[in-house]
C-alpha positions as CSV (number, residue, x, y, z in Angstrom):
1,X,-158.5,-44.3,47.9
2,X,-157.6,-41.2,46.1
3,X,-155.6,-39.6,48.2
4,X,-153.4,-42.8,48.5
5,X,-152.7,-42.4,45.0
6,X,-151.7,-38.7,45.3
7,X,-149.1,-40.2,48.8
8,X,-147.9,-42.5,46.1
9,X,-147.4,-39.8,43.6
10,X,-146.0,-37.6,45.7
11,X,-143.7,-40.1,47.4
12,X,-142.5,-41.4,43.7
13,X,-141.7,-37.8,43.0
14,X,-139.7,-37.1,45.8
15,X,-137.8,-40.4,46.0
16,X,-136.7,-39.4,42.2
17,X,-135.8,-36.2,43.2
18,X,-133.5,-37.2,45.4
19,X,-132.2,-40.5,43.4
20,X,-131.5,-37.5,41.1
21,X,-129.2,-35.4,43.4
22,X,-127.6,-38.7,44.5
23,X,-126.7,-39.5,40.8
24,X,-125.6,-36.3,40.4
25,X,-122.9,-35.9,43.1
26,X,-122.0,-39.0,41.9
27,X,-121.3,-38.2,37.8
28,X,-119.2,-35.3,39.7
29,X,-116.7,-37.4,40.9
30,X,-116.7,-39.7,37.6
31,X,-113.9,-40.1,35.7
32,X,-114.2,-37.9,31.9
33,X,-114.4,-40.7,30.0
34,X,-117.5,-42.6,31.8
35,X,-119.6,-38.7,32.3
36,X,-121.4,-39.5,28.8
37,X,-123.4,-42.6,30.7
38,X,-123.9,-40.5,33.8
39,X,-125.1,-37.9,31.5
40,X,-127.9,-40.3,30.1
41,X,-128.8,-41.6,33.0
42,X,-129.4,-38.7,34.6
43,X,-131.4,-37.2,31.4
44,X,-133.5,-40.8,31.3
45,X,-133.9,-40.0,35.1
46,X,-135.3,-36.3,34.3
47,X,-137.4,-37.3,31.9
48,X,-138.7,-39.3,34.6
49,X,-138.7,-37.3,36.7
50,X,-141.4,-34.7,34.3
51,X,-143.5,-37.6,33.1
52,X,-144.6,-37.7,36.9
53,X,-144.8,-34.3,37.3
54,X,-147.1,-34.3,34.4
55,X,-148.8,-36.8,35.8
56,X,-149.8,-35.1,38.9
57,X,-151.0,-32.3,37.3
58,X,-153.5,-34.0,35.5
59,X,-154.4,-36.9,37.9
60,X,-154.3,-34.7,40.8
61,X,-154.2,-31.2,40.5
62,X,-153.2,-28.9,43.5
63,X,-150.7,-31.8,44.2
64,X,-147.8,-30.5,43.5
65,X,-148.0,-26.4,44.7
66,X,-147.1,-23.8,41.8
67,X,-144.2,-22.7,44.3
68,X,-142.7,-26.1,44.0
69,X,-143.0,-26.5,40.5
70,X,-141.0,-23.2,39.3
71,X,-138.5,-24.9,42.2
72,X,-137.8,-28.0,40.8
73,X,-138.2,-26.7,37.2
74,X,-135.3,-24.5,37.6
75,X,-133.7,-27.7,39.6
76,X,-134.1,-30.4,37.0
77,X,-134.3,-27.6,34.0
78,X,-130.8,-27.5,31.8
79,X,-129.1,-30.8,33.7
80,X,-128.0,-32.0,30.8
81,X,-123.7,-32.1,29.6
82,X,-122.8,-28.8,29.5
83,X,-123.0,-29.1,33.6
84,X,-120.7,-32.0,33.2
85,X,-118.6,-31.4,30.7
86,X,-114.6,-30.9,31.6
């Protein structure tokens, strides 16, 4: 039963992940004066995003590898305007 909860876990990450990379190819092509709701959906999404990674390290430790974490910190880490800003 545990373990299906860690698949779960790990499948909600990923999926947001790339919903995340999606939305942000996306708010590239946006015109300037609609980036500011692209910008806070993709924070909302981020935030997200580390509520489940915290979640995994508590729940289920070992989950996510320490490798993987410094990746997708320095993914997710610093998304917000200045990346989007014209």
């Amino acid at each position: 039963m545990k373990t299906t909860k860690t698949d779960n876990l790990a499948c909600r990450i990923h999926l947001l992940e790339q919903q995340i990379d999606v939305v942000k190819q996306k708010a590239e092509y946006a015109a300037s004066d609609s980036r500011y709701e692209w910008d806070l959906l993709i924070d909302k999404m981020v935030d997200r995003l580390n509520d489940l990674l915290e979640l995994a390290n508590t729940t289920a430790p070992g989950l996510m590898g320490a490798s993987e974490d410094d990746e997708m910190e320095s993914n997710y880490s610093g998304i917000h305007s200045h990346r989007f800003q014209s």
